[in-house]
N, C-alpha and C positions, 0 to 999 in steps of 0.2 A: 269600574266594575270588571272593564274588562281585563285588567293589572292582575286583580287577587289571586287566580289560582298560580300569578307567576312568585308568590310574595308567603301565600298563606300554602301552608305545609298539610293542615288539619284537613283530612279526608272529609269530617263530619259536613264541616262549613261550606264548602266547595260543590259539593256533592249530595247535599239534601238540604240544609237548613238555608243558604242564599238561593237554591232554585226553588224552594217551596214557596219564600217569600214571594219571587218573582211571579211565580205564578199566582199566589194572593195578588201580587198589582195587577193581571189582567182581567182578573176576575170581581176583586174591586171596583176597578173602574169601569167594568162592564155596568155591573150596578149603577157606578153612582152616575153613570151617562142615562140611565134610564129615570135615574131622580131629578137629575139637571132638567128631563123635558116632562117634570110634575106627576112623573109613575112611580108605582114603587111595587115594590117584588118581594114575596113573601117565602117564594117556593124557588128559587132562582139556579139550587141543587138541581133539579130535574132537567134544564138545559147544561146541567156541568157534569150530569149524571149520563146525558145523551148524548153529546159529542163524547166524551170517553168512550160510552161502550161502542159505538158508530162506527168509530174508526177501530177499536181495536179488531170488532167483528169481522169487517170488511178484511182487513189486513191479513187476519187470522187463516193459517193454512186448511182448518177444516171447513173454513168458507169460501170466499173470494181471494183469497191470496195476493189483493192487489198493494202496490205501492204502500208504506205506512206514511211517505212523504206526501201521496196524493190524497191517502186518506185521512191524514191531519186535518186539510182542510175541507172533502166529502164529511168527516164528523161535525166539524162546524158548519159546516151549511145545513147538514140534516138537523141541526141543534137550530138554528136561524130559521128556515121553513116550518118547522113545530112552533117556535115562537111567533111567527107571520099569522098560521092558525088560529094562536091563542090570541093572538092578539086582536088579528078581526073579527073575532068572535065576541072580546074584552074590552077595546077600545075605548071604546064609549063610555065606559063605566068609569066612576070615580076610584081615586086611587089608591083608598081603600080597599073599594071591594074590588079591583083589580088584584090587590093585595094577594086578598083570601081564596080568591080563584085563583092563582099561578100555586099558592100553599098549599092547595086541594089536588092540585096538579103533577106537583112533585108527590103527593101521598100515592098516586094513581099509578106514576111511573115506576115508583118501588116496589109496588103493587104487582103490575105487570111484568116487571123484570123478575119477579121472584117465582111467579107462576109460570113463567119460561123457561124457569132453572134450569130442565131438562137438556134442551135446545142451546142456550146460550152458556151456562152454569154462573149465574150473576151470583148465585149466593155462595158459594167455594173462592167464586172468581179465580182468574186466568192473568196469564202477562200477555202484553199487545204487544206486536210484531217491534222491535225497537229502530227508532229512527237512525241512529247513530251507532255506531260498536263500542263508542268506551263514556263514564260520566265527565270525561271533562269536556267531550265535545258537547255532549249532552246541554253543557251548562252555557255554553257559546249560543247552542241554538235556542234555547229559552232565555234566556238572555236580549239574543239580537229578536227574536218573536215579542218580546217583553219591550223592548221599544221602538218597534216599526207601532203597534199598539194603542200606546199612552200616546206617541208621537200622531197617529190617524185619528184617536180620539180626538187629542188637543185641536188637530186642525176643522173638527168636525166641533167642536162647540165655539170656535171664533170665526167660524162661516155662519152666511145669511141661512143654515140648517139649524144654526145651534141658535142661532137671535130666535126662531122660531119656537125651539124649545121653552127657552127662558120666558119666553114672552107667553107662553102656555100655561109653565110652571108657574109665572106671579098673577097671571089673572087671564084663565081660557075663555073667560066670556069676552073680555076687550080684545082677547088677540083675534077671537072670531069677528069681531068688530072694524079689527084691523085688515081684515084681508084674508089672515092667516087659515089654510086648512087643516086645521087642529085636529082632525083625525087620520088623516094623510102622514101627517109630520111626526104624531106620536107612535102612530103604526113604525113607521120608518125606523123610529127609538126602541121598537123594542126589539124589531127585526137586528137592527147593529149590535144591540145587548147583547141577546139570545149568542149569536154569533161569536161572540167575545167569549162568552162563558163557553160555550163549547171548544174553543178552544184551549181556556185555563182545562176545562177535563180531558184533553187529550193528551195536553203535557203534564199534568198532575198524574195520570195513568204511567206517560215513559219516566214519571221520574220517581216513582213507588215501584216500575216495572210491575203493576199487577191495580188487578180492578174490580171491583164488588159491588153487588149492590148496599154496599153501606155508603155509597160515593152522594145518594138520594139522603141521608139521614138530616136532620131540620137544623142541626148543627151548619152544615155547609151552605145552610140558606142563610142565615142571619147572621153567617159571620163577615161576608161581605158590607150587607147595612152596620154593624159595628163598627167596623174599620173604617168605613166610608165619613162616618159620624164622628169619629173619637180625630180622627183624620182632618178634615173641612169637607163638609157637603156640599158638594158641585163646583167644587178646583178639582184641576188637575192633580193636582198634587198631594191632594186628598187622601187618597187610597194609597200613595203609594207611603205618605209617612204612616197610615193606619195602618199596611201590611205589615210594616216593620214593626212599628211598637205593640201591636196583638202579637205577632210570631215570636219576637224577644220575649213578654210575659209567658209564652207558653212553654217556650224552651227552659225558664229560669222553673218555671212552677210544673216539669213535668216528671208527672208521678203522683203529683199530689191533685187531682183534678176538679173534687170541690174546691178545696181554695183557687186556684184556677180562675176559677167562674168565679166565687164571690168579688175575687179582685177587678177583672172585668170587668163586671157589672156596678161596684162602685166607681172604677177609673171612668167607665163609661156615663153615668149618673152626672160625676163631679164635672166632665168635659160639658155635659148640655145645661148643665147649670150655670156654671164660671165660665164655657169658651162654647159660648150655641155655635159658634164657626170654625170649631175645634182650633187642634195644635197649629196649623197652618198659618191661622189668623195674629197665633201669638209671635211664631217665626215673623212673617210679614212685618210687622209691629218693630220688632226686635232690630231687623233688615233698612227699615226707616229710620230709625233711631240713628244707627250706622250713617 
């Protein structure tokens, strides 16, 4: 990945369509870490909604004018401390109706951001202070942010953190059985989510250079559970082939955005039918055989 901008010439690729992807992977797997530990998130835009405007606000000269490198990650934490909230508030609840509250949630934040219009101008939207001067560094830093990431994930579901999850996810009555503080460990899960997504919105903001409240729209909530699904639910590596082959369909089919979605939504159907473990499982398979 990090060869291509020396190889591939096309502005497009280099400069919007591999770092969007990327950012689909951390936003992804933000998600599907929260599914790994038997949650699920309906409204997941609204922490991807909040560390964007968070940090661009802060950064922004008619405000704080602080660092945008400090405020990357002050967005994601303010995106992670709102999830902490929600969470201790939600915790307890099955993960469903965890669901429909985080979905209620993101309705709330779009909500508030657009009656702020004034004060912040979410519905015009603004560019956030940029990280870097030019997009090819740009692509380096989302990039290397894109796998310190997947890599903190990965180490965090094959620690005695992540047995905890799983052990949640297949049955919280026996893990409570086992020892496990099930509501300690899944708070913990949403707080590291929340966190993640906030930071997909802060780089998703420098690499659009600009940020609205359309960043809340239900679209950017359920596109992660897609990807996550069509991908394999709770691998690694789940989200990050999901990023790809949702982004490829969108790219091949853009302009045309009913078909779009009908293809999705059948690709997606035909994945939980024939591959309940997604692509991944079939890769894996494929890799054995070898």
């Amino acid at each position: 990945m990090a060869l291509i901008p020396l190889f591939i010439r096309d502005r497009y690729i280099v400069e919007s369509f591999i770092p969007i992807v990327l950012v689909y992977v951390i936003y992804s797997s933000s998600w599907n870490l929260l599914a790994y530990s038997g949650q699920a998130s309906l409204g997941h835009a609204a922490f991807l909604g909040i560390g964007g405007f968070a940090s661009a606000l802060l950064s922004s000269e008619r405000y704080w004018h602080i660092s945008p490198w400090f405020c990357m990650f002050l967005g994601s934490a303010i995106a992670s401390g709102i999830g902490f909230l929600i969470g201790l508030t939600c915790v307890r609840l099955r993960e469903w109706f965890l669901a429909m509250v985080t979905f209620g949630f993101a309705v709330i934040a779009q909500t508030v951001t657009t009656a702020l219009d004034k004060s912040i101008g979410g519905i015009l939207g603004f560019p956030p202070e940029p990280l870097v001067s030019s997009p090819i560094q740009l692509y380096y830093v989302i990039l290397a942010l894109t796998g310190a990431s997947v890599f903190f994930i990965y180490l965090i579901m094959k620690s005695k953190i992540g047995l905890a999850f799983n052990a949640i996810r297949e049955n919280e009555v026996e893990a409570k059985m086992m020892g496990v503080n099930t509501t300690k460990y899944k708070l913990l899960a949403f707080v590291i989510s929340t966190f993640f997504a906030g930071l997909a919105g802060v780089l998703q903001s420098q690499q659009a250079a600009f940020i609205d409240v359309e960043v809340y729209k239900a679209e950017n909530s359920f596109t992660p559970l897609v990807m996550s699904i069509i991908g394999g639910l709770g691998s690694i590596e789940g989200p990050i082939i999901g990023s790809v082959t949702i982004r490829f369909i969108d790219e091949l089919l853009y302009g045309v955005p009913v078909i779009k979605w009908i293809i999705n939504g059948v690709f997606l159907v035909s994945v939980v039918i024939f591959l309940p473990k997604g692509i991944s499982s079939l890769i894996r398979k494929a890799l054995k055989r070898k």
